[in-house]
N, C-alpha and C positions, 0 to 999 in steps of 0.2 A: 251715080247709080250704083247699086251696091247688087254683088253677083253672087247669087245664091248656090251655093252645091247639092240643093235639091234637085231632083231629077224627075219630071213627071213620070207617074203611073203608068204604065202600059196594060194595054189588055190582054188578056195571055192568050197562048196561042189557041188554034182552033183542037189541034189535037189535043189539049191539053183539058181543054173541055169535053171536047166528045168523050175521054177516059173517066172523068170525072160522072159523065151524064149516060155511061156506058148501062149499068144495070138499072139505073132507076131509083128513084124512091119505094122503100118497103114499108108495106103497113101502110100505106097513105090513107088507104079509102074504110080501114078498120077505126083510124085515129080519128078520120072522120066522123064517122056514124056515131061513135061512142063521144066525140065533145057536142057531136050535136045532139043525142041523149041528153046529159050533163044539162046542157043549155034549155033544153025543154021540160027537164024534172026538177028544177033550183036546182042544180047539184046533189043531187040525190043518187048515191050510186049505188044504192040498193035496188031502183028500179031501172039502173042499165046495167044488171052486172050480166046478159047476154053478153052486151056489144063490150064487156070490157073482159071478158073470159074470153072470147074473139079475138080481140085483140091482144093478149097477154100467149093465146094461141099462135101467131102469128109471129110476135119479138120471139118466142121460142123457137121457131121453125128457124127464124133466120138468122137465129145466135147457133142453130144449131149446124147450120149452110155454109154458114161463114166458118164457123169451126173445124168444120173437115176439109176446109182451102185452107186453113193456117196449118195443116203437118206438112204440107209443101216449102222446100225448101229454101225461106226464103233469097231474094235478090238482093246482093249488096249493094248499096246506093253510096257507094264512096266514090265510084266514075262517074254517077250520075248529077254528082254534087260537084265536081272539081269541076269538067262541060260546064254545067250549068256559071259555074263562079268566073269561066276563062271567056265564056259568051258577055256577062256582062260586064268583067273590064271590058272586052273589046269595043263596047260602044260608047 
């Protein structure tokens, strides 16, 4: 029998998701409307350009959201990464 040094997959932690799942998906329900347009006019985007000025409305707002949390200064992930490397030697 031959011993593999592959390691299963683990799932990651719960905190680690809730961080991830913390703000939500943006734009979902604009992204929506407008492919569902698209899908109802043969790809015509001349007759969704409401729902795609909506949505171009919208990736603006949250490039603009997200922009003003980037002058914050960010956090060094060099402890966060050494932890993370000394957790998984340890198993």
């Amino acid at each position: 029998m031959v011993k593999s040094n592959t390691r299963e997959l683990a799932l990651p932690k719960r905190s680690q998701i809730e961080r991830l799942v913390r703000h939500g998906p943006v734009c979902t329900s604009e992204l929506i409307s407008f492919l569902q347009c698209l899908g109802a006019n043969e790809f015509n985007e001349a007759a969704c350009a409401k729902d795609k000025a909506a949505l171009e409305e919208c990736v603006a707002q949250a490039k603009a959201r997200a922009s003003a949390t980037v002058n914050k200064k960010p956090k060094s992930t060099v402890m966060y990464h050494l932890k993370r490397l000394y957790y998984m030697r340890k198993r």
